[in-house]
SERO-4910 file (N, C-alpha, C, O; in steps of 0.05 Angstrom, whole numbers):
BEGIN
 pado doro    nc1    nc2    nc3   cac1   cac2   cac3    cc1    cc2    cc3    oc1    oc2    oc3
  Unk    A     17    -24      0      0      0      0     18     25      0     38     26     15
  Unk    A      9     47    -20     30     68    -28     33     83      2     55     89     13
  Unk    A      6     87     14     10    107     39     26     89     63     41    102     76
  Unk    A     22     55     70     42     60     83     74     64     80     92     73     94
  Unk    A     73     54     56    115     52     51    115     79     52    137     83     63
  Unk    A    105     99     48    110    127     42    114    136     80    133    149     89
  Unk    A     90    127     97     93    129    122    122    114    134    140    122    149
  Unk    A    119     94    123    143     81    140    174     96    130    193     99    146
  Unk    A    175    104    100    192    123     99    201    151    116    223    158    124
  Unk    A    181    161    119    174    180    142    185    178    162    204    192    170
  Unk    A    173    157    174    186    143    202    212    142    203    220    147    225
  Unk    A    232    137    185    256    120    183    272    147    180    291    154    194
  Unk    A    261    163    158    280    184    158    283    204    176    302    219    176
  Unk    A    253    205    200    265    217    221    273    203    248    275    212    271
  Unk    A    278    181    240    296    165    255    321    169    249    335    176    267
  Unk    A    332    165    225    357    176    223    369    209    222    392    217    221
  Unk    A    355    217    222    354    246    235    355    256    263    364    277    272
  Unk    A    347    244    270    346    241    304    371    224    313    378    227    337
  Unk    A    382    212    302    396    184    308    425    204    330    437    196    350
  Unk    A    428    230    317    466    235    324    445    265    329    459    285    327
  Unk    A    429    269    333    416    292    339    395    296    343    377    295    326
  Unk    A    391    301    375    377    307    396    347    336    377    348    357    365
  Unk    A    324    315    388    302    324    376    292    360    382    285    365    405
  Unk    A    292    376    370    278    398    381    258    395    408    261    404    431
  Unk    A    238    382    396    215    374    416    224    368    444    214    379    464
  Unk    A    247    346    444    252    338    476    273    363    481    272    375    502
  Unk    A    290    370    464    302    401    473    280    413    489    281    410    514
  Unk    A    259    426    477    246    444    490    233    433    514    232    448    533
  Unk    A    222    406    516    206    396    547    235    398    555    236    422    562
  Unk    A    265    387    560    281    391    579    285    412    582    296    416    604
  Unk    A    281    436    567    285    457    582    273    474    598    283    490    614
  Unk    A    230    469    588    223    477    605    202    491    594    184    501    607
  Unk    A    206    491    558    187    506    549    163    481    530    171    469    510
  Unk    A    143    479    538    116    468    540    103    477    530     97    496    544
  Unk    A     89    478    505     78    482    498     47    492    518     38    512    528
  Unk    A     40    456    515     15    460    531      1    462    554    -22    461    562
  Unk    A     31    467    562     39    478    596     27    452    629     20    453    653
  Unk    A     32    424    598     49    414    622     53    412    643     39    432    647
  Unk    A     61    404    670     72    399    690     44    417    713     23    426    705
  Unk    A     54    418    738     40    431    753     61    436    776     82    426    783
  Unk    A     37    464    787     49    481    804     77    498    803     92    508    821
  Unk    A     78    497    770     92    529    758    120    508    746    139    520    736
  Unk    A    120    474    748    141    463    749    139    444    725    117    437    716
  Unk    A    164    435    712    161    414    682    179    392    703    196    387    686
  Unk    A    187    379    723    198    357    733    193    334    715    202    321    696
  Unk    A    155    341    744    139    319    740    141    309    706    150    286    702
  Unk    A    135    324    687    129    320    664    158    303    650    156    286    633
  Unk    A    179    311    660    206    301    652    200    272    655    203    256    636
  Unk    A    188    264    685    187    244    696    166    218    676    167    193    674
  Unk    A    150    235    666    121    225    655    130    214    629    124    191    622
  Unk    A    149    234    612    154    230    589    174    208    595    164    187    586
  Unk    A    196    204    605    210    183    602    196    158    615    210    138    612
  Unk    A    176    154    627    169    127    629    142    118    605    133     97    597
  Unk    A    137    142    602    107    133    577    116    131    555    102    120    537
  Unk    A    144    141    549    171    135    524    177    105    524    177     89    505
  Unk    A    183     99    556    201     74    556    167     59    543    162     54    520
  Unk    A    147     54    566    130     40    554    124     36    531    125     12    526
  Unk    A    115     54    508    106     56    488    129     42    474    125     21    462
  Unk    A    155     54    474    168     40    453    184      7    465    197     -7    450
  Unk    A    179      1    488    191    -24    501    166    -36    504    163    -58    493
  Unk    A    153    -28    514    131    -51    524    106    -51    492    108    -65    472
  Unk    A     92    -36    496     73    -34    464     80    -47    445     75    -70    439
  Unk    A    101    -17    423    102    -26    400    133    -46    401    142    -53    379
  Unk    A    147    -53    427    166    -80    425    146   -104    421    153   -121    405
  Unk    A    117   -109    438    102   -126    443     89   -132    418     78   -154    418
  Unk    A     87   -120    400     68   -117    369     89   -125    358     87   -144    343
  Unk    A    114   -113    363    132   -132    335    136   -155    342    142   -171    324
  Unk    A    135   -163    367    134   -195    373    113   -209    361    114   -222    341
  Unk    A     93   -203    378     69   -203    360     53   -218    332     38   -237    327
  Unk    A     68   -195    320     69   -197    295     80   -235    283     68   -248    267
  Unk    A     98   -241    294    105   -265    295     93   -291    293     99   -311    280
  Unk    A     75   -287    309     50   -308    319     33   -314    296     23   -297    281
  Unk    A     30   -339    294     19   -342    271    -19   -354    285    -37   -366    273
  Unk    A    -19   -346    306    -48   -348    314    -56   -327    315    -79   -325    324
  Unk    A    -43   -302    308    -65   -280    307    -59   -269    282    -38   -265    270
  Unk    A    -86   -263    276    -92   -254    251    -91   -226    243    -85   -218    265
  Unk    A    -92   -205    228    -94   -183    226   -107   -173    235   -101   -149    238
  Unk    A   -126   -177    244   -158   -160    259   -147   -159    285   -146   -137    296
  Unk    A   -138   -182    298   -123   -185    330    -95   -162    325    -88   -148    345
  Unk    A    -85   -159    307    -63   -146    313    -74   -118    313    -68   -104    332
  Unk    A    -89   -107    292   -102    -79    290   -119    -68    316   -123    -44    320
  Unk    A   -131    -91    335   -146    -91    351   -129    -82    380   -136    -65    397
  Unk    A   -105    -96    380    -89    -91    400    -71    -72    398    -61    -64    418
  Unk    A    -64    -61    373    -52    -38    368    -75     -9    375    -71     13    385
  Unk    A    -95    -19    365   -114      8    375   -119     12    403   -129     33    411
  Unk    A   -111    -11    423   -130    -15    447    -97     -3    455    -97     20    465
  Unk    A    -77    -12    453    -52     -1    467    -36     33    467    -27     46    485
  Unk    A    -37     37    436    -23     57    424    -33     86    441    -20    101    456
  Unk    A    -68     87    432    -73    131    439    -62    135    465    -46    153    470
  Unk    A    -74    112    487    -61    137    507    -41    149    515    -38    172    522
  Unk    A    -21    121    514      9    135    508     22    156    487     38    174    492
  Unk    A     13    150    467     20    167    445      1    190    441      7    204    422
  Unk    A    -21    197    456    -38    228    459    -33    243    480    -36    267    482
  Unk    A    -19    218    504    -19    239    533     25    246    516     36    262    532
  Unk    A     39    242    503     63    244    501     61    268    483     78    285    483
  Unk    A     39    270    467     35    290    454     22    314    465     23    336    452
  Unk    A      8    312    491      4    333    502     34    347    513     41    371    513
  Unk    A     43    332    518     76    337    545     94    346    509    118    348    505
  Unk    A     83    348    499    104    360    477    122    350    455    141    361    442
  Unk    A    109    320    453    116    305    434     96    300    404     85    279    398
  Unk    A     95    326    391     71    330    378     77    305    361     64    284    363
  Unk    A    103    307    342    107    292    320    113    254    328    116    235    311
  Unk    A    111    252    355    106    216    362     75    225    357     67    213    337
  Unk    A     59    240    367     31    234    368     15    235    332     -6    224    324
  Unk    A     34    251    319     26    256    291     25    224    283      4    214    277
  Unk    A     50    208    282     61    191    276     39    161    285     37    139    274
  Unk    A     28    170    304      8    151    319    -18    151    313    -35    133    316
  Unk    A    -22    177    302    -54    189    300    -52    178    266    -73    171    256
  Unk    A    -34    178    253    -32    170    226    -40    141    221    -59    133    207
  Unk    A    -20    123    238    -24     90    242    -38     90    245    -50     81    226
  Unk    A    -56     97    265    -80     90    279   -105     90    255   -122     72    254
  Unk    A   -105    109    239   -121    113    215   -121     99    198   -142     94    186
  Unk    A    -95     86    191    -94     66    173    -95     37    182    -86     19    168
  Unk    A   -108     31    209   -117      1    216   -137     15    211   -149     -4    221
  Unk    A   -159     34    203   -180     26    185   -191     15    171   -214      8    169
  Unk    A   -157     12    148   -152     19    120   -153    -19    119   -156    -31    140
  Unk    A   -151    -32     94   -149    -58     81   -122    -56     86   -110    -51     65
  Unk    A   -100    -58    112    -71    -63    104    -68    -91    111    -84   -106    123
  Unk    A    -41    -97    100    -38   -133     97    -16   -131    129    -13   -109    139
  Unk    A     -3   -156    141     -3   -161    163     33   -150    150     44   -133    164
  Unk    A     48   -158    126     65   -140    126     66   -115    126     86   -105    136
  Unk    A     48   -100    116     44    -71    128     44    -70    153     63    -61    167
  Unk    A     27    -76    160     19    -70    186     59    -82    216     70    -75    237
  Unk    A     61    -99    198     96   -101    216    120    -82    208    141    -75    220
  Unk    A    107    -72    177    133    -47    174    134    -31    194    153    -26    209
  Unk    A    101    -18    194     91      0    207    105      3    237    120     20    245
  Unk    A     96    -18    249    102    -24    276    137    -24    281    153    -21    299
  Unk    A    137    -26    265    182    -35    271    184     -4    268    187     10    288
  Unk    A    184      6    243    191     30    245    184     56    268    199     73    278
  Unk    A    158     52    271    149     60    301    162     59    325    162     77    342
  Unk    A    174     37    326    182     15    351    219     27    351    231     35    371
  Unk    A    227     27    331    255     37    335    259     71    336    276     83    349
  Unk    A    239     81    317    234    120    327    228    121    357    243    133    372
  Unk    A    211    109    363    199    116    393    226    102    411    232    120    427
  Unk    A    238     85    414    260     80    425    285    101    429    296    109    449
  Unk    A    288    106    402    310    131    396    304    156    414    322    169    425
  Unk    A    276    162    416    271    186    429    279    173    457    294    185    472
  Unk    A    270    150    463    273    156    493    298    145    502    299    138    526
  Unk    A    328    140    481    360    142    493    353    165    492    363    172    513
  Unk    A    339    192    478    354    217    481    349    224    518    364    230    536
  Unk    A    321    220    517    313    221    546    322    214    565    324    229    584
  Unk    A    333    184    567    341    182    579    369    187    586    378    182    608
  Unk    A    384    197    568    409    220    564    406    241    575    428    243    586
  Unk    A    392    261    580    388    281    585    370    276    613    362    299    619
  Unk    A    362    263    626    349    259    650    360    272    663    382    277    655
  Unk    A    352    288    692    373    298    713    370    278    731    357    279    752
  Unk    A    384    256    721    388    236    742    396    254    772    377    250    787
  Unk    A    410    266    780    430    279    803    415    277    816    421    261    834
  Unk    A    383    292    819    368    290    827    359    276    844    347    287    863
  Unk    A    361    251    844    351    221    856    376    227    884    371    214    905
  Unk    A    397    242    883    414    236    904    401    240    924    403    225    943
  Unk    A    383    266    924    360    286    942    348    259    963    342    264    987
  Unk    A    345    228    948    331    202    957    335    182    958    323    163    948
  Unk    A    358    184    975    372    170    980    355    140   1001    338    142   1018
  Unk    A    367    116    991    347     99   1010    366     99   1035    390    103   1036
  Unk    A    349     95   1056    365     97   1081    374     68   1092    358     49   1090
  Unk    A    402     62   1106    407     47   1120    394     36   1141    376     46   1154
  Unk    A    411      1   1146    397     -4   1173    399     19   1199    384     27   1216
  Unk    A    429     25   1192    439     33   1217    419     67   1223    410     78   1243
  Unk    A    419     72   1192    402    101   1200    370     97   1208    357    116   1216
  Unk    A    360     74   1206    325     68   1213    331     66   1243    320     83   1256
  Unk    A    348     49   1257    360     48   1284    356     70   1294    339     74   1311
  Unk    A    369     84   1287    375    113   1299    350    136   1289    344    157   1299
  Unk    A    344    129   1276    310    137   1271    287    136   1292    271    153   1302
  Unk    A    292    101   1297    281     87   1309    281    106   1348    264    115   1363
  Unk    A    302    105   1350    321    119   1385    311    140   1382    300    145   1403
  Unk    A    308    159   1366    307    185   1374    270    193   1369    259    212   1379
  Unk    A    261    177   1356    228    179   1364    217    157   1390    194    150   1395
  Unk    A    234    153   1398    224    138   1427    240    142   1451    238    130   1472
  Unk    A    259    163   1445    268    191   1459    248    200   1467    241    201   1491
  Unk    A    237    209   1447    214    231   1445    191    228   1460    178    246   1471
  Unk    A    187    201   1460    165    190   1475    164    195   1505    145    187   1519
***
């Protein structure tokens, strides 16, 4: 089908575009500027936080799970279109709110064409190419994380719950 190779072209070439250079889009959520303002109580953290795990999901768990998937020779095309519809919007509409317009373009597109009469190799181009863009984005993410952050939470020792422990039954 002309529209998907033309999509899956799409996909690929801004995969390799992205590949050695860091996306505008996650530029701007790491720095802070949000479009659709994002985050709460005047802050983009949370949203840092949101986007790298609804990244990891979508492209590790989802569309990794569809190209497996795809494999199975007990499900048919209707099962694969069915579970691609039932998995894909929310991750790929709430990532597009937090400022990932062009994953959500990219989703809102597929999604239209399991309408469409595609054959089960379409439908695995689709998905691979999906599956390795949406990955790509989230090494950048997770590149750019402020991991440091986490030092702030630190888990505590036996010896410090002990002494936790002594000084609220001090108190007592």
């Amino acid at each position: 089908m002309k529209q998907v190779d033309e999509m899956v072209s799409e996909i690929r070439q801004e995969t390799d575009r992205i590949w050695m250079e860091e996306p505008l889009e996650l530029r701007k959520i790491r720095l802070g500027f949000i479009d659709s303002g994002a985050g709460s109580y005047g802050q983009y953290f949370t949203t840092l936080v949101f986007v790298d795990g609804e990244v990891r999901a979508l492209g590790y768990l989802c569309l990794g799970s569809l190209v497996q998937l795809c494999e199975d020779p007990s499900l048919d095309i209707s099962h694969l279109k069915t579970m691609a519809s039932t998995l894909l919007p929310v991750c790929a509409e709430f990532l597009g709110y937090c400022g990932l317009e062009k994953l959500w373009d990219f989703h809102k597109r597929f999604l239209a064409l399991l309408e469409e009469d595609i054959t089960r190799e379409d439908f695995k181009e689709l998905v691979r190419a999906l599956a390795l863009y949406v990955n790509r984005l989230h090494g950048w993410i997770h590149f750019y994380f402020p991991w440091g952050l986490g030092s702030e939470f630190r888990l505590k020792t036996k010896q410090e719950i002990e002494e936790l422990k002594q000084l609220i039954e001090e108190k007592r």
